[in-house]
Every structure is written in structure tokens, then in C-alpha cells.
Rosetta silent file (secondary structure, phi, psi, omega in degrees, C-alpha in Angstrom):
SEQUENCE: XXXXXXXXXXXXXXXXXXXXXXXXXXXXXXXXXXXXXXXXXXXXXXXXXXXXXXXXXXXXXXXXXXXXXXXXXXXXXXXXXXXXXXXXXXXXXXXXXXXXXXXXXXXXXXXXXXXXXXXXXXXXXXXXXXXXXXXXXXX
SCORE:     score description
SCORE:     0.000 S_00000001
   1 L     0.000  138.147 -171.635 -120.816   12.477 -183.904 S_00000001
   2 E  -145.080  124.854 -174.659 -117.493   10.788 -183.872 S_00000001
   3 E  -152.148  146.528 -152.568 -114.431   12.272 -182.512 S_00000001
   4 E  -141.939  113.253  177.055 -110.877   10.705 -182.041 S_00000001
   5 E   -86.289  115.299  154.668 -107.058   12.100 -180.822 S_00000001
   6 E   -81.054  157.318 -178.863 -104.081   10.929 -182.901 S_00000001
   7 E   -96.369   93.306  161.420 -100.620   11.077 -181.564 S_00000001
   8 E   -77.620   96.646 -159.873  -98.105   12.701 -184.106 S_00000001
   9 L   -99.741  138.922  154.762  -94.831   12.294 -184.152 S_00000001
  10 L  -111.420  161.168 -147.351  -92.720   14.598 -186.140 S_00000001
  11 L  -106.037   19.194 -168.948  -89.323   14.764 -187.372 S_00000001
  12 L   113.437  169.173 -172.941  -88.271   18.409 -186.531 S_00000001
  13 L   -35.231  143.200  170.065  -89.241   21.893 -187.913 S_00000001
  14 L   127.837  161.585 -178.013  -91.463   21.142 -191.430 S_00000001
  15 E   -81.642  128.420  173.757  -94.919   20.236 -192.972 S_00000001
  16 E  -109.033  100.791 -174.144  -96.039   16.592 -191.812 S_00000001
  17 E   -80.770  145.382 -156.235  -99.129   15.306 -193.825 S_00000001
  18 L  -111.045  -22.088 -167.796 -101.782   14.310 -191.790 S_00000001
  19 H   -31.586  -68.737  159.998 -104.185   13.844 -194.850 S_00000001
  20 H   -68.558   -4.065  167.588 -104.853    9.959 -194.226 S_00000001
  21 H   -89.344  -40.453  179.602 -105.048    9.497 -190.732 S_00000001
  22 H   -33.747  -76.344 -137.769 -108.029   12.522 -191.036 S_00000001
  23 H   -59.907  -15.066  164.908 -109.217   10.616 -193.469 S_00000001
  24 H   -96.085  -17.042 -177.464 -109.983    7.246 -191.416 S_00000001
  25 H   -83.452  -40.424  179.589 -111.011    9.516 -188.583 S_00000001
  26 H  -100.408  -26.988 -179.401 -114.238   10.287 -190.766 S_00000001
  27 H   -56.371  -30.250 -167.163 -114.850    7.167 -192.524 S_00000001
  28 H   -72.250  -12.629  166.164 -114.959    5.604 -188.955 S_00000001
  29 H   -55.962  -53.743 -150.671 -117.759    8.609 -188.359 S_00000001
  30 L    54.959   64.146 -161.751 -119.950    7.040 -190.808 S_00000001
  31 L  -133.588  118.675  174.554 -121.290   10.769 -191.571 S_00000001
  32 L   -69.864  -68.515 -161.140 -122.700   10.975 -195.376 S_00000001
  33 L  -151.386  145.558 -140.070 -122.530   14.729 -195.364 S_00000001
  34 E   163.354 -162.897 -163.948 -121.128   17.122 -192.731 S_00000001
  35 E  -146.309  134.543  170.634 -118.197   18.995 -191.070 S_00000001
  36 E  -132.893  126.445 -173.704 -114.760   17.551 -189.521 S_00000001
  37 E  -122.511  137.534 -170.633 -112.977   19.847 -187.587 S_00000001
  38 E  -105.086  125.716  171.078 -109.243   19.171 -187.073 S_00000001
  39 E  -113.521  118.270 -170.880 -107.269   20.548 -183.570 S_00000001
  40 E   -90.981  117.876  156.423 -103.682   20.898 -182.881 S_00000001
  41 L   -73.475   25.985 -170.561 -103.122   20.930 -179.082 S_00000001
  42 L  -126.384  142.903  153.321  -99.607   23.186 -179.390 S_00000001
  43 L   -71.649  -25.366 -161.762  -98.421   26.690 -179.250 S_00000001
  44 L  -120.326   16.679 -177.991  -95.394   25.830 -181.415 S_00000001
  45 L  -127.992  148.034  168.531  -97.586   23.679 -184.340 S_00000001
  46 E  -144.739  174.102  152.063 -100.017   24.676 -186.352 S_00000001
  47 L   -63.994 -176.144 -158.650 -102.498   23.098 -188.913 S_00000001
  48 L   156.232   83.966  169.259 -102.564   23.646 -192.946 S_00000001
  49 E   -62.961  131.225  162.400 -104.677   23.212 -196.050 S_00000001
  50 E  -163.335  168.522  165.791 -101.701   23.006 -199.046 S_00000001
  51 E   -60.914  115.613  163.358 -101.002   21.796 -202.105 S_00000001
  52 L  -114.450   47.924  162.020  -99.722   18.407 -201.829 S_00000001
  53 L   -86.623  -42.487 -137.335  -98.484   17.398 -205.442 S_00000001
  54 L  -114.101  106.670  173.154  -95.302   19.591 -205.433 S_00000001
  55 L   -96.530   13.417  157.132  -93.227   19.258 -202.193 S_00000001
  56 L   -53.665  -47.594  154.641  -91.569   22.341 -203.269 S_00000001
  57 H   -28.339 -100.134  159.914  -94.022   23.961 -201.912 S_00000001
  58 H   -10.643  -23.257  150.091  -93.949   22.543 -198.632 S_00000001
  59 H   -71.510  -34.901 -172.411  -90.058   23.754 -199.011 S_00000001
  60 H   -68.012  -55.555 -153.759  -90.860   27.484 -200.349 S_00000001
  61 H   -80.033   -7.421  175.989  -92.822   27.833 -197.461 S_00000001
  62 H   -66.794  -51.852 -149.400  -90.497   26.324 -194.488 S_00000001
  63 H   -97.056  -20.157 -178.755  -87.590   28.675 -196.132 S_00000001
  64 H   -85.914  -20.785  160.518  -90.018   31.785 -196.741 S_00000001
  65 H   -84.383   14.232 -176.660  -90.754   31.656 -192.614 S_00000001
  66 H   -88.107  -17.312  161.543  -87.621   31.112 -192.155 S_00000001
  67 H  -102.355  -11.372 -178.944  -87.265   34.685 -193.169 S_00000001
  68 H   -77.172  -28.440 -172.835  -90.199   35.995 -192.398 S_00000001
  69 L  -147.108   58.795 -166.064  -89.851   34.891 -188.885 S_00000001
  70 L   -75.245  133.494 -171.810  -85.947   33.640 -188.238 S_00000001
  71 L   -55.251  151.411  165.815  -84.576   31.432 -185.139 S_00000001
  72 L    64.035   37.022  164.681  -82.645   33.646 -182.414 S_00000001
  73 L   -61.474  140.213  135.551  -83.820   37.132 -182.924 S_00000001
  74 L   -20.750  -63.386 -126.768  -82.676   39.403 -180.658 S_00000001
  75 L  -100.589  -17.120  157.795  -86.254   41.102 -179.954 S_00000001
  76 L   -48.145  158.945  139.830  -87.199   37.873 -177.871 S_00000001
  77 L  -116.874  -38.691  178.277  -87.296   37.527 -174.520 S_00000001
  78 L   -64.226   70.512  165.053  -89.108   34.033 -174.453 S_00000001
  79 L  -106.765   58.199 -169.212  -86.362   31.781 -174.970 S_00000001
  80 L   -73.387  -63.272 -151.681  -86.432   28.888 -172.143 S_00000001
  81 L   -76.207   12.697 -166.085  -86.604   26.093 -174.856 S_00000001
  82 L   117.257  163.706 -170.870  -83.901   27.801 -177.305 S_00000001
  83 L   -75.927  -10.080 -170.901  -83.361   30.222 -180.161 S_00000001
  84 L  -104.137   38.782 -152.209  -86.328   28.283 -182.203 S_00000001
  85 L  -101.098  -58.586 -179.575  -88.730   28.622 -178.447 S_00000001
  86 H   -79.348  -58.469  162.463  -90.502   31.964 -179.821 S_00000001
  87 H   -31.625  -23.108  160.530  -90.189   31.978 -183.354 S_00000001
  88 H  -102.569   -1.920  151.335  -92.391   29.003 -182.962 S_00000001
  89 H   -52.596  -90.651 -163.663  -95.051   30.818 -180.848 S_00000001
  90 H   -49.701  -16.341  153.114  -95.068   33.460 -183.616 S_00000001
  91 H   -60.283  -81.135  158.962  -95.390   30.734 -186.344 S_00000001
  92 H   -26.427  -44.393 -132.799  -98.213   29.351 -184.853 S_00000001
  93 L  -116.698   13.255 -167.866  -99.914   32.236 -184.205 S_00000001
  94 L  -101.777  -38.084 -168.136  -99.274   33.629 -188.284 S_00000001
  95 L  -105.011 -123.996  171.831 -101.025   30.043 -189.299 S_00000001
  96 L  -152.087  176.056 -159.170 -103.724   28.214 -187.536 S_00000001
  97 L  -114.845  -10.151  173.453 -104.915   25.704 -184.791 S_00000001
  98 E  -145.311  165.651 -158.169 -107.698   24.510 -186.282 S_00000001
  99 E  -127.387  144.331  129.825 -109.135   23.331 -189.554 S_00000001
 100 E  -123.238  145.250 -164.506 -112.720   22.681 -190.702 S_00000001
 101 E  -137.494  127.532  151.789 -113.203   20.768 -193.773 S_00000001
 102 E   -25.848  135.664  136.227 -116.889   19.430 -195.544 S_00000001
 103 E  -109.290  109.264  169.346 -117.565   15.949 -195.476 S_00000001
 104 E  -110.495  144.877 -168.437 -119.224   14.918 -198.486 S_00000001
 105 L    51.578   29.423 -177.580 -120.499   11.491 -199.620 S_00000001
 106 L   104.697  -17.974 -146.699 -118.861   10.128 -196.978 S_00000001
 107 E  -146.609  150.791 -160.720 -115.263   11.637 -197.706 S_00000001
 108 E   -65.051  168.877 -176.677 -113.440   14.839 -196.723 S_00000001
 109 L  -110.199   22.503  179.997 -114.534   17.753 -199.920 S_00000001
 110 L   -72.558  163.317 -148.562 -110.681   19.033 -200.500 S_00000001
 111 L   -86.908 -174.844 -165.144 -110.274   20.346 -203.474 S_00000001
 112 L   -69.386  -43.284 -162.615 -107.573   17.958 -205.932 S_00000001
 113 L   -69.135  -38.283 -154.555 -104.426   19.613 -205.068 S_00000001
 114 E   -71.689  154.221 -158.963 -105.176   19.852 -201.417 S_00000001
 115 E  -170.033  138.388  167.716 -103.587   18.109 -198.648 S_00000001
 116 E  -134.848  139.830 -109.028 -103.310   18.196 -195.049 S_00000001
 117 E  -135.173  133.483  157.110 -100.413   19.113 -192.966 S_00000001
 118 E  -115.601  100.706  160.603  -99.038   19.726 -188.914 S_00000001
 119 E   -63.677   93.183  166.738  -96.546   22.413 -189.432 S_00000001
 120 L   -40.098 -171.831  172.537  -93.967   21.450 -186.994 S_00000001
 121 L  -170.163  -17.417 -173.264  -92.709   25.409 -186.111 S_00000001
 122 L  -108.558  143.280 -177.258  -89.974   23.498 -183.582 S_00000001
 123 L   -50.427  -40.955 -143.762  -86.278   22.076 -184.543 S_00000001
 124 L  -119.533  149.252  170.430  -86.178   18.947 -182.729 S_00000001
 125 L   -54.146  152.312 -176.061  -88.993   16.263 -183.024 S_00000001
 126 L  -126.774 -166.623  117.039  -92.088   16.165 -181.170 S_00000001
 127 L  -113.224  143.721  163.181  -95.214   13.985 -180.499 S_00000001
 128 E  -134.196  155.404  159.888  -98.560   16.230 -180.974 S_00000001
 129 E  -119.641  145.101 -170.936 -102.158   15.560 -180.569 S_00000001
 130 E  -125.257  112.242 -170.218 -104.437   16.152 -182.820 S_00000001
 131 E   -83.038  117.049  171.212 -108.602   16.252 -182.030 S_00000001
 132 E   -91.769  121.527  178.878 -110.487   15.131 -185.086 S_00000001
 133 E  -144.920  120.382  147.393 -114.434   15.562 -184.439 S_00000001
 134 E  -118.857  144.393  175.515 -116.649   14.956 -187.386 S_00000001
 135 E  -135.157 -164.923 -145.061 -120.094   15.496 -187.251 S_00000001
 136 E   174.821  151.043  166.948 -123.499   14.880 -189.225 S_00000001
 137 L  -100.713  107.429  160.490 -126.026   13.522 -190.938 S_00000001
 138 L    -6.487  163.466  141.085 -125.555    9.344 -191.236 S_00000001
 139 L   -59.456    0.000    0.000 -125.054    7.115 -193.847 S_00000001
């Protein structure tokens, strides 16, 4: 069992890949085959299996919540932090806070395309933490 919190800093609202810091969090496991579960400690962040060849992607989907879920509705009331305060509550709570992904041979199982991401959901930059615990059968 191996389990480790990085410190994220992010640059404002958008997908931030996380893919290679995981990915040193289980080699440092030493776990041949197993499960690493990823945690976002935020309300206003979430977590995110995506395609990471294409960052168009990673654009479609910033601009389709931006309609799906748009800063400064009216129908808030939770606005301490700003017109982007709820809309990133409701972001979160549309993706997820946690991840689990196989570890096989040593090495996370995502499929080729796959890539993994802390959806910022807030305007302005952050730090997040993120709990990595993989666990296992040894090397």
C-alpha cells in the first residue's frame, strides 16, 4: 500500500494533466498488479479520464460547460466567491472526485488515448490536493 498527496497548482478554469505525477505515485508503490485510486480534495475541481492526443478536446469540453452550466446565472444564490462560485459547485458535482484506474505490470492500464486531468471548474488559479493511494500485490 502506498499512498501520497500532490499539491496542484492550476492556471484558472481548464483541464490540467495530472497523468505523470499519478504515474510516479505508483511506480514508487512498487505494486505489480492492482488498483490506484486518485482524490481531488475540492468542491469546485473535479477529476477526468480524456483523450489526451487532441487538445481540442480538452477545449470542446471547457466551451460545451460553459454552456451547459454558464458563470453568473441568475438562479444562484451561492455567490460569496463570484459569478464563477456556483457554477463550479455544479461542475464538480456533473463530473467526479475520484478516479480508480488498474495497475498492471507495474504501470497504470489506460487505454492509448487516455490521459489524466484536474478540471479546474474556477477562473482564477488555485493550488489543489490530490490523494493518490495505490494498492496491491508486489513486485
Amino acid at each position: 500500500m502506498h499512498q501520497e498527496t500532490l499539491q496542484i497548482a492550476t492556471k484558472g478554469r481548464g483541464l490540467h494533466t495530472i497523468t505523470a505525477s499519478i504515474c510516479e505515485a505508483v511506480a514508487a508503490a512498487q505494486v505489480n498488479v492492482g488498483i490506484c485510486n486518485v482524490f481531488v480534495h475540492h468542491t469546485s475541481a473535479s477529476l477526468l479520464i480524456q483523450e489526451n492526443a487532441d487538445p481540442d478536446v480538452r477545449t470542446d469540453l471547457d466551451a460545451f460547460f460553459a454552456r451547459l452550466v454558464p458563470d453568473g446565472d441568475p438562479i444562484y444564490l451561492h455567490v460569496d466567491e463570484g459569478p464563477d462560485d456556483m457554477p463550479s459547485h455544479v461542475r464538480s458535482a456533473l463530473t467526479a472526485s475520484t478516479l480508480s484506474i488498474p495497475v498492471t505490470h507495474g504501470k497504470l492500464a489506460l487505454g492509448t488515448w487516455q490521459g489524466i486531468y484536474l478540471w479546474e471548474h474556477r477562473t482564477r488559479s488555485h493550488q489543489r490536493k490530490v490523494t493518490v493511494t495505490v494498492s496491491g500485490a508486489a513486485r
